[in-house]
N, CA, C, O and CB atoms as a CASP TS submission, in Angstrom:
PFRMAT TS
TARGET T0000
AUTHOR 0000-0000-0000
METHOD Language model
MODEL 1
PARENT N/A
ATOM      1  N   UNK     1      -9.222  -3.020   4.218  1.00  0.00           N
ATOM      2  CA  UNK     1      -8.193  -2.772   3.247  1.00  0.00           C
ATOM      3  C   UNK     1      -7.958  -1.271   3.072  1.00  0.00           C
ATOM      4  O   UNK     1      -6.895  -0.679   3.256  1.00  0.00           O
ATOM      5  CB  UNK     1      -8.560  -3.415   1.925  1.00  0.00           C
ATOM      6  N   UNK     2      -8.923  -0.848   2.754  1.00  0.00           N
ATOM      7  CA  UNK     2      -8.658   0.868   2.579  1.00  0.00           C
ATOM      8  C   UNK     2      -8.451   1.652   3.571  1.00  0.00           C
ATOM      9  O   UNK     2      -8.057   2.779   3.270  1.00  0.00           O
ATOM     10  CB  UNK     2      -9.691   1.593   2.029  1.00  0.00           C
ATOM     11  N   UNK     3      -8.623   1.364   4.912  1.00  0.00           N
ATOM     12  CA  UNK     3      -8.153   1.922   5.812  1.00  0.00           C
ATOM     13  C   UNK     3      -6.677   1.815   6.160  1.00  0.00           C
ATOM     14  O   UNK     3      -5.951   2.752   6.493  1.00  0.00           O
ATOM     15  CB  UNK     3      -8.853   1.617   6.643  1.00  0.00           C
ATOM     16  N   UNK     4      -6.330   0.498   6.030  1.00  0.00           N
ATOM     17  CA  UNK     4      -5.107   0.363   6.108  1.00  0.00           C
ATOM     18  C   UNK     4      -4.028   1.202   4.929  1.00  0.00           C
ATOM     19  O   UNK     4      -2.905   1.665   5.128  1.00  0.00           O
ATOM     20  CB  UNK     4      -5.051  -1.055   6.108  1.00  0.00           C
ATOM     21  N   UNK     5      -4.828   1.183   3.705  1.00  0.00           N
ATOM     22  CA  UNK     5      -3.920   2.392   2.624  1.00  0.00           C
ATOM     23  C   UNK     5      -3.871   3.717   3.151  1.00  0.00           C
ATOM     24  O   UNK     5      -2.912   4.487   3.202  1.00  0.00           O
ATOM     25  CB  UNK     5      -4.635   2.673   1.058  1.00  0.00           C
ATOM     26  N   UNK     6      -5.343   3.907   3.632  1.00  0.00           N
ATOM     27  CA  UNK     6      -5.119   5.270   3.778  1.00  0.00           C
ATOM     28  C   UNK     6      -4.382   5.884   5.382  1.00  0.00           C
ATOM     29  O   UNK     6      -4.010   7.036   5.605  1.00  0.00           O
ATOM     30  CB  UNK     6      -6.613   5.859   3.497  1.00  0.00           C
ATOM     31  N   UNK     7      -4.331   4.456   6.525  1.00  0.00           N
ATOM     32  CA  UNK     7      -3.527   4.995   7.220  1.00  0.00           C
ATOM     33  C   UNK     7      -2.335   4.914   7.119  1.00  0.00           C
ATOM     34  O   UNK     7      -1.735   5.402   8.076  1.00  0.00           O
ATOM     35  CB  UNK     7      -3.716   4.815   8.083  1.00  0.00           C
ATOM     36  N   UNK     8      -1.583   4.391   6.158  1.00  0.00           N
ATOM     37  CA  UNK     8      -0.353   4.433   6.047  1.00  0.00           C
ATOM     38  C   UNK     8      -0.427   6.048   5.169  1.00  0.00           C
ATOM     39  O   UNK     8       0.152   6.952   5.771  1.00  0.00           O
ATOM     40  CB  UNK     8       0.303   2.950   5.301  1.00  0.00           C
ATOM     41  N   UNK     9      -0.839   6.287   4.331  1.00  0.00           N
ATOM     42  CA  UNK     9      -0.743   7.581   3.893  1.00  0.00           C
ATOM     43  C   UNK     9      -1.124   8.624   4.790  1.00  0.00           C
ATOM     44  O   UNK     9      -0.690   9.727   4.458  1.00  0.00           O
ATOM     45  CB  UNK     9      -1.425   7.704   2.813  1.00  0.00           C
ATOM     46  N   UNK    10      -1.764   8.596   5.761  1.00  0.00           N
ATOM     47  CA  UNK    10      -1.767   9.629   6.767  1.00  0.00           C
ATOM     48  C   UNK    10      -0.441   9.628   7.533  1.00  0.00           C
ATOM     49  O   UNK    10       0.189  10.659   7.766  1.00  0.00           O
ATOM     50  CB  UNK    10      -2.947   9.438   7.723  1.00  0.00           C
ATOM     51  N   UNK    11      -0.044   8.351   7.923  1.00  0.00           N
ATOM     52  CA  UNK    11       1.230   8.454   8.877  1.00  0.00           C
ATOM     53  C   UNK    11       2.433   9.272   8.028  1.00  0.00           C
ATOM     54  O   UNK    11       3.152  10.132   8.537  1.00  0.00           O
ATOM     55  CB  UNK    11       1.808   6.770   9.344  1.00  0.00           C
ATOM     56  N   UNK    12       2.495   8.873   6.784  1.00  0.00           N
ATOM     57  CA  UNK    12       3.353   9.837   6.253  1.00  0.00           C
ATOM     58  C   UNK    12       3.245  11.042   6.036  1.00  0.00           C
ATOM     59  O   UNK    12       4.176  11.842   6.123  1.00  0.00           O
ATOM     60  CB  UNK    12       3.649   9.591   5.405  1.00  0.00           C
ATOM     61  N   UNK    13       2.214  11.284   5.761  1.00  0.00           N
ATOM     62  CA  UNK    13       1.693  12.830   5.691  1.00  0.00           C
ATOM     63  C   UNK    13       2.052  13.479   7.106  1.00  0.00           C
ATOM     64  O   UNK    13       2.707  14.521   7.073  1.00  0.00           O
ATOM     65  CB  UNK    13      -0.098  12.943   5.406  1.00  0.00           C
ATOM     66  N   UNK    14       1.602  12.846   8.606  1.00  0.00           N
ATOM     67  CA  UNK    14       2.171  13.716   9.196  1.00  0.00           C
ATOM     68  C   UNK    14       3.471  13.494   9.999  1.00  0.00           C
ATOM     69  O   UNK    14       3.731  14.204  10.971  1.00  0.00           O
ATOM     70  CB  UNK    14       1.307  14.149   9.829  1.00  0.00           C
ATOM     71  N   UNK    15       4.589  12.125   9.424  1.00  0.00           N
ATOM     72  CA  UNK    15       5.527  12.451   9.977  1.00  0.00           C
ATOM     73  C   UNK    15       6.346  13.771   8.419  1.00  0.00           C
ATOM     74  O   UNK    15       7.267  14.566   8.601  1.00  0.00           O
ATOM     75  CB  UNK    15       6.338  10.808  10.569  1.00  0.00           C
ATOM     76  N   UNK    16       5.776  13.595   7.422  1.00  0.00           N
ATOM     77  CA  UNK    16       6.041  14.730   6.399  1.00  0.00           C
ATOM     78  C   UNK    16       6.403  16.364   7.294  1.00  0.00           C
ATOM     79  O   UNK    16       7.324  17.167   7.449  1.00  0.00           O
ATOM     80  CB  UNK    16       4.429  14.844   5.322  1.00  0.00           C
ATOM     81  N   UNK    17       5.281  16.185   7.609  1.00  0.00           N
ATOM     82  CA  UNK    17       4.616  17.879   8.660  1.00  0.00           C
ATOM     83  C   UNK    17       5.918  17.898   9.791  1.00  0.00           C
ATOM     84  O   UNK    17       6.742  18.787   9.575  1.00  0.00           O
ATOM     85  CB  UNK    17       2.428  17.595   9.939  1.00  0.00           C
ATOM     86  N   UNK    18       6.117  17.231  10.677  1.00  0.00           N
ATOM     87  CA  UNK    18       7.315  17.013  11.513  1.00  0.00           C
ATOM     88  C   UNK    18       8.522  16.929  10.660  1.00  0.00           C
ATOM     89  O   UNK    18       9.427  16.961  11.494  1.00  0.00           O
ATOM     90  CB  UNK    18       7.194  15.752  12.354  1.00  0.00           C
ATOM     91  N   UNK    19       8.885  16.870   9.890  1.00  0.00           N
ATOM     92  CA  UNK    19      10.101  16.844   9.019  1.00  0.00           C
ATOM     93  C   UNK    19      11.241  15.712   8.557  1.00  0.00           C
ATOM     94  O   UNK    19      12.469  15.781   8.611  1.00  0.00           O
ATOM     95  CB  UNK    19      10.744  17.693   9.559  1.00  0.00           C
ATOM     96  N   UNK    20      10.271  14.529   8.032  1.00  0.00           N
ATOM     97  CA  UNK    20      10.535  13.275   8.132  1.00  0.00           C
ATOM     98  C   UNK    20       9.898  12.920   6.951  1.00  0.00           C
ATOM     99  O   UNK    20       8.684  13.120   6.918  1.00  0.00           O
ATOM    100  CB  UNK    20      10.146  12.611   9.347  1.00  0.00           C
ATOM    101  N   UNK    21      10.507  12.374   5.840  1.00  0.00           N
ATOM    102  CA  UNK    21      10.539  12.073   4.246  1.00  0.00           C
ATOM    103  C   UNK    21       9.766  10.847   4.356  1.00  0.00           C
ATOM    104  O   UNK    21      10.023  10.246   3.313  1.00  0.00           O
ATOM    105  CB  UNK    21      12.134  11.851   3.439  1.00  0.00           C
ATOM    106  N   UNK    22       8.855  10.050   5.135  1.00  0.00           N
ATOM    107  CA  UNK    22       8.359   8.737   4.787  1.00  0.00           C
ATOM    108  C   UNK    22       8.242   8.462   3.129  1.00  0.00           C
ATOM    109  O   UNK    22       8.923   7.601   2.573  1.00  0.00           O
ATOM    110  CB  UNK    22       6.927   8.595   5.495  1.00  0.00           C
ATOM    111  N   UNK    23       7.393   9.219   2.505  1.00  0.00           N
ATOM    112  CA  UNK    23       6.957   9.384   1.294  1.00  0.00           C
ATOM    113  C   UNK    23       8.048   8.411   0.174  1.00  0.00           C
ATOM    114  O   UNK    23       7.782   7.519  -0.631  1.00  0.00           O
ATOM    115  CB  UNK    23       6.913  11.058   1.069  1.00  0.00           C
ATOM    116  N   UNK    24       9.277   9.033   0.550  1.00  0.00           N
ATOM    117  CA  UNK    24      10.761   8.689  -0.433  1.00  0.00           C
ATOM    118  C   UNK    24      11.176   7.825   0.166  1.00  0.00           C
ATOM    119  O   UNK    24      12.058   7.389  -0.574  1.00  0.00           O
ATOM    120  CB  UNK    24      11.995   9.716  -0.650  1.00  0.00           C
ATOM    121  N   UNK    25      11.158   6.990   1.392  1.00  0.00           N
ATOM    122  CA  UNK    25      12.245   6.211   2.401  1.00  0.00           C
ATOM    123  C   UNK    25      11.937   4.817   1.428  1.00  0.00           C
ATOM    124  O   UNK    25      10.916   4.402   0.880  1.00  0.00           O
ATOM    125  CB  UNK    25      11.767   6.088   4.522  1.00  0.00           C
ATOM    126  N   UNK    26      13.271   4.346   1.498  1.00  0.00           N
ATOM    127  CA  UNK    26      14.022   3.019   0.740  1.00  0.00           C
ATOM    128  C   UNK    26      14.485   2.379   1.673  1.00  0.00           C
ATOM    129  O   UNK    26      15.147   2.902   2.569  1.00  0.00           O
ATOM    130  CB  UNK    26      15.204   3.225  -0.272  1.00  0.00           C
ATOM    131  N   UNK    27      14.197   1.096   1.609  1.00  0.00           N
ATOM    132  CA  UNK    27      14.559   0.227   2.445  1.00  0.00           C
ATOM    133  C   UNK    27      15.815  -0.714   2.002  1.00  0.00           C
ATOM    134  O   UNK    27      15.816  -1.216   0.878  1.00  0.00           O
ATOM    135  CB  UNK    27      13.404  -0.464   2.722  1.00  0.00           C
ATOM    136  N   UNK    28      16.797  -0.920   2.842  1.00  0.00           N
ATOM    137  CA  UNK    28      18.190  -1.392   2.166  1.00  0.00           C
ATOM    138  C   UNK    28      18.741  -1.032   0.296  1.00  0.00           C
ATOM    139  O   UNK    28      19.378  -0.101  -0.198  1.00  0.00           O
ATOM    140  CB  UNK    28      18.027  -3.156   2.350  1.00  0.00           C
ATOM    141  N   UNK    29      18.213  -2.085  -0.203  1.00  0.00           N
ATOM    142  CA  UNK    29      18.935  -2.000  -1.588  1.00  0.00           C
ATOM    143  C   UNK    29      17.628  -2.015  -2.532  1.00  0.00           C
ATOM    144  O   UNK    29      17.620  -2.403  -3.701  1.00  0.00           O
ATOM    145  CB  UNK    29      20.111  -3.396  -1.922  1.00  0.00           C
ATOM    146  N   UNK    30      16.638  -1.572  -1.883  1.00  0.00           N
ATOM    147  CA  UNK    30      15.083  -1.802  -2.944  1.00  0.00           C
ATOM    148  C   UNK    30      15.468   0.101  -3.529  1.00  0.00           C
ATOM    149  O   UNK    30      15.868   1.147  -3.017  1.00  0.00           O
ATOM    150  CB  UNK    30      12.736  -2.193  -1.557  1.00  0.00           C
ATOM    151  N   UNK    31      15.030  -0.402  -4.861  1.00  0.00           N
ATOM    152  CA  UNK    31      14.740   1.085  -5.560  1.00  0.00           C
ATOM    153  C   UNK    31      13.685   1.829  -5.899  1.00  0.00           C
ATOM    154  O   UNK    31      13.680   2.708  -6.761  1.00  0.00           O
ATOM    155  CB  UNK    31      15.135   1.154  -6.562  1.00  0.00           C
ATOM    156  N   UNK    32      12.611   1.418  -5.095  1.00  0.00           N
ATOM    157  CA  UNK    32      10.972   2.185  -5.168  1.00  0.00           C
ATOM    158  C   UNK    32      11.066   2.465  -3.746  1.00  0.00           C
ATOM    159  O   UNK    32      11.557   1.769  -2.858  1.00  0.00           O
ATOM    160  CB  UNK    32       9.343   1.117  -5.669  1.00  0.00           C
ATOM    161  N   UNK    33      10.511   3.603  -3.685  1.00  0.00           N
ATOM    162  CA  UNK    33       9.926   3.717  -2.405  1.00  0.00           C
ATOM    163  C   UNK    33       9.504   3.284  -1.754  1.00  0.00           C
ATOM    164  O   UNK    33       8.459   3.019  -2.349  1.00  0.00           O
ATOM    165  CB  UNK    33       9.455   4.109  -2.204  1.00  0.00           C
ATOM    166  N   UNK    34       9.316   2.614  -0.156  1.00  0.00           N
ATOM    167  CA  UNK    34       8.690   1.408   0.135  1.00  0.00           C
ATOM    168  C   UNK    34       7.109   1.712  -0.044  1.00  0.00           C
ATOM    169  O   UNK    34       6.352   0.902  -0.579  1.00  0.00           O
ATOM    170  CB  UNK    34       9.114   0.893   1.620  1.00  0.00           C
ATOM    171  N   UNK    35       6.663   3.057   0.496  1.00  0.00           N
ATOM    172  CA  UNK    35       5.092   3.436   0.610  1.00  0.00           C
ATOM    173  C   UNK    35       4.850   3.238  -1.150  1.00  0.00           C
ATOM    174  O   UNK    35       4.091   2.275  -1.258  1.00  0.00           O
ATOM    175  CB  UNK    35       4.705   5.386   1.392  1.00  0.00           C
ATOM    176  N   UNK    36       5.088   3.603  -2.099  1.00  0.00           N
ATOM    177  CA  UNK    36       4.911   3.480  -3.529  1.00  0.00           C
ATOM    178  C   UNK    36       5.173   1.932  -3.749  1.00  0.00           C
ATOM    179  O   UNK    36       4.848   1.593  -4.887  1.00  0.00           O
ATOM    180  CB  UNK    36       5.942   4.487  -4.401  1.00  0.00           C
ATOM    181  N   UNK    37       5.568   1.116  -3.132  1.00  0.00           N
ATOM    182  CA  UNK    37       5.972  -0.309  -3.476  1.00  0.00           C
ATOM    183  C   UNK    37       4.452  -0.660  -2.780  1.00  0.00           C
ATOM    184  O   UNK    37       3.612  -0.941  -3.635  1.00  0.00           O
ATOM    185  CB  UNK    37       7.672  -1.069  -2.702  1.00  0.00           C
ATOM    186  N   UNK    38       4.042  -0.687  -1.616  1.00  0.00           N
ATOM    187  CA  UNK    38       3.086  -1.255  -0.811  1.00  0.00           C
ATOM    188  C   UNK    38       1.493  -0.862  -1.860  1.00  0.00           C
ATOM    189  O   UNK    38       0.592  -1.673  -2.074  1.00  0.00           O
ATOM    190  CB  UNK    38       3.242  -0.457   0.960  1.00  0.00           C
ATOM    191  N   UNK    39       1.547   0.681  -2.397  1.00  0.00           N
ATOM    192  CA  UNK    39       0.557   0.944  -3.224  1.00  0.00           C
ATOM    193  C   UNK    39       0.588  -0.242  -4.688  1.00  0.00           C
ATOM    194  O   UNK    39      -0.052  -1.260  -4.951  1.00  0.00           O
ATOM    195  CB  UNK    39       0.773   2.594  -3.581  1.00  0.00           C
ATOM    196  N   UNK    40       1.527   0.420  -5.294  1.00  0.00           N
ATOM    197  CA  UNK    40       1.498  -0.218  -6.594  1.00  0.00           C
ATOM    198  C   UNK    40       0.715  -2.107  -6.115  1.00  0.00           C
ATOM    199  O   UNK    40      -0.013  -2.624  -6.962  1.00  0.00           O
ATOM    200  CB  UNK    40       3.514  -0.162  -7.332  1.00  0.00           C
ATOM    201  N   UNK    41       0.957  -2.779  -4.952  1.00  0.00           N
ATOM    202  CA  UNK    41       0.808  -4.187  -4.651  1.00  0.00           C
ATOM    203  C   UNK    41      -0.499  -4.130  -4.510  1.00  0.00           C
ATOM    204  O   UNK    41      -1.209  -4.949  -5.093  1.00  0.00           O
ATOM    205  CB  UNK    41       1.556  -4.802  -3.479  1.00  0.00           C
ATOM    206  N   UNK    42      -1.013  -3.179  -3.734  1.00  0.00           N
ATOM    207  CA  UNK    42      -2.165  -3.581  -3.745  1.00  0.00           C
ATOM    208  C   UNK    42      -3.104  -3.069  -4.607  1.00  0.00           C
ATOM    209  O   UNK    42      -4.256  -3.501  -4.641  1.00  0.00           O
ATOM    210  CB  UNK    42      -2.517  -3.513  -2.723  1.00  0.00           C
ATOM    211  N   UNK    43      -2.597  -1.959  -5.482  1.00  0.00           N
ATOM    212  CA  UNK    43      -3.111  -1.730  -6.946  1.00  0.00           C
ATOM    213  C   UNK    43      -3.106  -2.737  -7.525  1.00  0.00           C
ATOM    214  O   UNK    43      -4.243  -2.998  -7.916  1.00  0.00           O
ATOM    215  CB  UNK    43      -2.470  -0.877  -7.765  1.00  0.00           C
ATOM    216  N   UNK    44      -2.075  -3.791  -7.915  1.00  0.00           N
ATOM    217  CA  UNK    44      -2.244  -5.061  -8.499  1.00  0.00           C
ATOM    218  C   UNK    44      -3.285  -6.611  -7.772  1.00  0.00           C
ATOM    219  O   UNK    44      -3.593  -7.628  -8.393  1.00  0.00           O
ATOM    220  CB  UNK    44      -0.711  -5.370  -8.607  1.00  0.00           C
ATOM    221  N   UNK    45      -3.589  -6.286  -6.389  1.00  0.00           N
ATOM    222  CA  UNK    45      -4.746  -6.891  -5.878  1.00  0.00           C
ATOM    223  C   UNK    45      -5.321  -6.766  -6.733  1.00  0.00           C
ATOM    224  O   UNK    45      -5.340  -7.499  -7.722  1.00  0.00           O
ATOM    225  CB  UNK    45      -5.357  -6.553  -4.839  1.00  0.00           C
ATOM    226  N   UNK    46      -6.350  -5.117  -6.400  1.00  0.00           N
ATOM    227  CA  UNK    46      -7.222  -4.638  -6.543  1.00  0.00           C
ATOM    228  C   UNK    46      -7.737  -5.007  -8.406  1.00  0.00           C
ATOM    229  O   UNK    46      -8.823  -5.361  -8.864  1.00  0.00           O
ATOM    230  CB  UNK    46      -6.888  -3.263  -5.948  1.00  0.00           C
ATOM    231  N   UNK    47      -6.384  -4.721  -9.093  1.00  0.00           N
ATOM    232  CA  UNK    47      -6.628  -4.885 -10.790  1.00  0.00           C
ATOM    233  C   UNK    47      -7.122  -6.401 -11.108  1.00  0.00           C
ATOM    234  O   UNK    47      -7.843  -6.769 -12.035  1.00  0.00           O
ATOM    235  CB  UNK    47      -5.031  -4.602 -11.751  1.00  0.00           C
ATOM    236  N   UNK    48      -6.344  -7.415  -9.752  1.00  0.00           N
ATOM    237  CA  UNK    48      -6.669  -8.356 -10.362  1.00  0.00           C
ATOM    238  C   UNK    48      -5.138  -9.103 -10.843  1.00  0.00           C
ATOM    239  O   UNK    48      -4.933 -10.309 -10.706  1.00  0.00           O
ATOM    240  CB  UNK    48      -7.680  -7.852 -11.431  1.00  0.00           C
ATOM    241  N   UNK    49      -4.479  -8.469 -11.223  1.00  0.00           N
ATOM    242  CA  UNK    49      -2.926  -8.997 -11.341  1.00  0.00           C
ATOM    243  C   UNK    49      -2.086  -9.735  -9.965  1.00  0.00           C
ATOM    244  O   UNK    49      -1.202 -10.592  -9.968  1.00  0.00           O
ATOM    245  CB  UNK    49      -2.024  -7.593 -11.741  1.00  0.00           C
ATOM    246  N   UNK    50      -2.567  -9.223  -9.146  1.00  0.00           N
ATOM    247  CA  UNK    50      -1.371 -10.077  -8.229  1.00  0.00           C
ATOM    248  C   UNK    50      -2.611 -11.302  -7.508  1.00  0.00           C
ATOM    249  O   UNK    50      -3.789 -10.947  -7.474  1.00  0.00           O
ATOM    250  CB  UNK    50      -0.316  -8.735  -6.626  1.00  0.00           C
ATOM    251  N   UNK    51      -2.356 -12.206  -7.161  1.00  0.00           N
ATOM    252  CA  UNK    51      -3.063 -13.378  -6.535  1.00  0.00           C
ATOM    253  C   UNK    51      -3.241 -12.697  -4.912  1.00  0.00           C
ATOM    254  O   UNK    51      -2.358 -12.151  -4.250  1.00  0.00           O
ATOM    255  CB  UNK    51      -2.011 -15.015  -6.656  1.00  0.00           C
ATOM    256  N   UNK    52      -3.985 -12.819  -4.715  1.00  0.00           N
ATOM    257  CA  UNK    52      -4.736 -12.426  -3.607  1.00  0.00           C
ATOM    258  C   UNK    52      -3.648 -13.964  -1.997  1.00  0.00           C
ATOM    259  O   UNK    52      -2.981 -14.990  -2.133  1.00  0.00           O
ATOM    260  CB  UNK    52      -7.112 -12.778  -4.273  1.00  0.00           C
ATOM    261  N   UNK    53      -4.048 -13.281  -0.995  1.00  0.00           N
ATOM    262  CA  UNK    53      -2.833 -14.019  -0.037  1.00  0.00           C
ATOM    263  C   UNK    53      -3.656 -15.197   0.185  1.00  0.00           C
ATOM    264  O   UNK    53      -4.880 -15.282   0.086  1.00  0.00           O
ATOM    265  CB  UNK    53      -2.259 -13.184   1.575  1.00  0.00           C
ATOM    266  N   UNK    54      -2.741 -16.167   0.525  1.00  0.00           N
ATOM    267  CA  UNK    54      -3.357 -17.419   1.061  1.00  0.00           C
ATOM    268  C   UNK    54      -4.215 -17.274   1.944  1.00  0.00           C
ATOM    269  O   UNK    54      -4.454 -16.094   2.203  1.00  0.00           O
ATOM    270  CB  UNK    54      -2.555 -18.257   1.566  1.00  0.00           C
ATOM    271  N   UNK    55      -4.884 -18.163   2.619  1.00  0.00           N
ATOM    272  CA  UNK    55      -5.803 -18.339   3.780  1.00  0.00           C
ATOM    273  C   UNK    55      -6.914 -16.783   3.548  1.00  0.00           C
ATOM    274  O   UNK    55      -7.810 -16.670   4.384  1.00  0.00           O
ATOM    275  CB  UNK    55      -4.695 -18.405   5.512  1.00  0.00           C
ATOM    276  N   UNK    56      -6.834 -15.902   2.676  1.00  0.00           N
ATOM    277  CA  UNK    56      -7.944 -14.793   3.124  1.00  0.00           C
ATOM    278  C   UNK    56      -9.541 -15.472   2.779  1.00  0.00           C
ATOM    279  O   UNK    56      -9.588 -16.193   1.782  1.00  0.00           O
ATOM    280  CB  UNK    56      -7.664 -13.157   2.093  1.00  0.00           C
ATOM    281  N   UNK    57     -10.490 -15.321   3.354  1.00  0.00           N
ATOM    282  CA  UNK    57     -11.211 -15.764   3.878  1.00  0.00           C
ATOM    283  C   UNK    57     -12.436 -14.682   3.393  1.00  0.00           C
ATOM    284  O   UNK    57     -13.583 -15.024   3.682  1.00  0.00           O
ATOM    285  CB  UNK    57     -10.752 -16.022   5.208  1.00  0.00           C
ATOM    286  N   UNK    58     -12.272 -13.550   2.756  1.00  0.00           N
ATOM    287  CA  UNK    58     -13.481 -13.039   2.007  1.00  0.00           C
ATOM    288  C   UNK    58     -13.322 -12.835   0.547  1.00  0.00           C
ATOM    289  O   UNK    58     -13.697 -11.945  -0.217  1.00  0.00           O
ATOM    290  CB  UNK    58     -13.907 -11.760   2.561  1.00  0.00           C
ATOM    291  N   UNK    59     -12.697 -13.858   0.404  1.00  0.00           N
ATOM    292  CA  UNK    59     -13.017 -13.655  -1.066  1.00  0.00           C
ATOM    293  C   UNK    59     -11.474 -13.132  -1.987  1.00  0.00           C
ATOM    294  O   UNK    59     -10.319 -13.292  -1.592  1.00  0.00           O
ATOM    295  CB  UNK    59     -14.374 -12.329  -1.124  1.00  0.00           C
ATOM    296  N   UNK    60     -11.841 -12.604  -3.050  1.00  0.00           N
ATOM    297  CA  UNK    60     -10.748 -11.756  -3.599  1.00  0.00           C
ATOM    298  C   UNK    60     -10.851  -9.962  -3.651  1.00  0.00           C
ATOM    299  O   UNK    60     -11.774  -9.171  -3.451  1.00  0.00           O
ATOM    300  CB  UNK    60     -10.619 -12.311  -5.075  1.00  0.00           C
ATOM    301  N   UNK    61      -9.776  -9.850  -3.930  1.00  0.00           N
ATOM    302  CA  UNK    61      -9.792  -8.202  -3.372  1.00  0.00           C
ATOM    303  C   UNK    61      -9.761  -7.679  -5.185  1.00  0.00           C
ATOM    304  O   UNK    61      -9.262  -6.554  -5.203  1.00  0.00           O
ATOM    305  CB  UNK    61      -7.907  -7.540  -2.040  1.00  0.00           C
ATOM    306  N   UNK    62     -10.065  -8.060  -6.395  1.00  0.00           N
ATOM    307  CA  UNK    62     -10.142  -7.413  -7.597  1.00  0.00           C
ATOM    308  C   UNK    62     -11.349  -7.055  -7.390  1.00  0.00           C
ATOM    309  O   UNK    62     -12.235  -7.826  -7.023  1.00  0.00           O
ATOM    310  CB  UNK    62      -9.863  -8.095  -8.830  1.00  0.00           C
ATOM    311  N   UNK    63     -11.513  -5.654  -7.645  1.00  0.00           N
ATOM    312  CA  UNK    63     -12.687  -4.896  -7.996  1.00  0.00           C
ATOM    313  C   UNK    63     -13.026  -4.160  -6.414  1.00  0.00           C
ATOM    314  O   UNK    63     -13.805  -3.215  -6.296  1.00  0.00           O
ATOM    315  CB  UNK    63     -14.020  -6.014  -8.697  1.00  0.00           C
ATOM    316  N   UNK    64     -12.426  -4.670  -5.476  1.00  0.00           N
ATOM    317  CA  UNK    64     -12.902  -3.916  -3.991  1.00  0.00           C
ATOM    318  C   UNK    64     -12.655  -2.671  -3.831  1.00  0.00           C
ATOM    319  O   UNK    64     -12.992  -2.060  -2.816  1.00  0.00           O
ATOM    320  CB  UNK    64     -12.299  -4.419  -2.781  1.00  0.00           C
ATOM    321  N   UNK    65     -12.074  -2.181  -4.757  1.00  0.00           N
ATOM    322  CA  UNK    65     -11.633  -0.697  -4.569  1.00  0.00           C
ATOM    323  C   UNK    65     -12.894   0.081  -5.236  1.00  0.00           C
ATOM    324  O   UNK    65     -12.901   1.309  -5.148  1.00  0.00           O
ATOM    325  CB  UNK    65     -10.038  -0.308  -5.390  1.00  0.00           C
ATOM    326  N   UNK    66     -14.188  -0.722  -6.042  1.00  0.00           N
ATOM    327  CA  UNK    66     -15.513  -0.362  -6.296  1.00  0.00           C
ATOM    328  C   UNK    66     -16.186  -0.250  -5.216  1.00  0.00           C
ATOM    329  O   UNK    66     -17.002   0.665  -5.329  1.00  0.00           O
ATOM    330  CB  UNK    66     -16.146  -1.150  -7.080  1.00  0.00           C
ATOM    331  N   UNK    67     -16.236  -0.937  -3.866  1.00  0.00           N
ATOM    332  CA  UNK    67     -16.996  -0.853  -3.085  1.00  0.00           C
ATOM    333  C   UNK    67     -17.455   0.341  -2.189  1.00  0.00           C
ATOM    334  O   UNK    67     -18.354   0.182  -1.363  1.00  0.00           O
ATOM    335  CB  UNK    67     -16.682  -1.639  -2.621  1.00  0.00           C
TER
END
């Protein structure tokens, strides 16, 4: 899980450096940022607010951001 956050925040960071806004990019008619949309979701895993995906197979992801 946390690798996957934090490589999406690296990819933006260095298409940032090359001169490419990932950070802000909106997808069609959504009004959050998509990278700030993908955080906030799995902030709500992690809190415990959003239901964890079907079929996952270790468990639930509230509190994994302790590990």
């Amino acid at each position: 899980m946390a690798p996957t956050i934090i490589g999406l925040i690296q990819k933006a960071e260095i298409a940032a450096n090359q001169g490419d806004n990932l950070f802000g990019t909106v997808i069609g008619d959504e009004k959050t940022p998509r990278l700030k949309a993908i955080l906030n979701h799995f902030e709500g895993l992690f809190l415990g607010e959003v239901k964890a995906p079907k079929g996952l197979k270790r468990g639930s992801y509230k509190g994994a951001h302790n590990n």
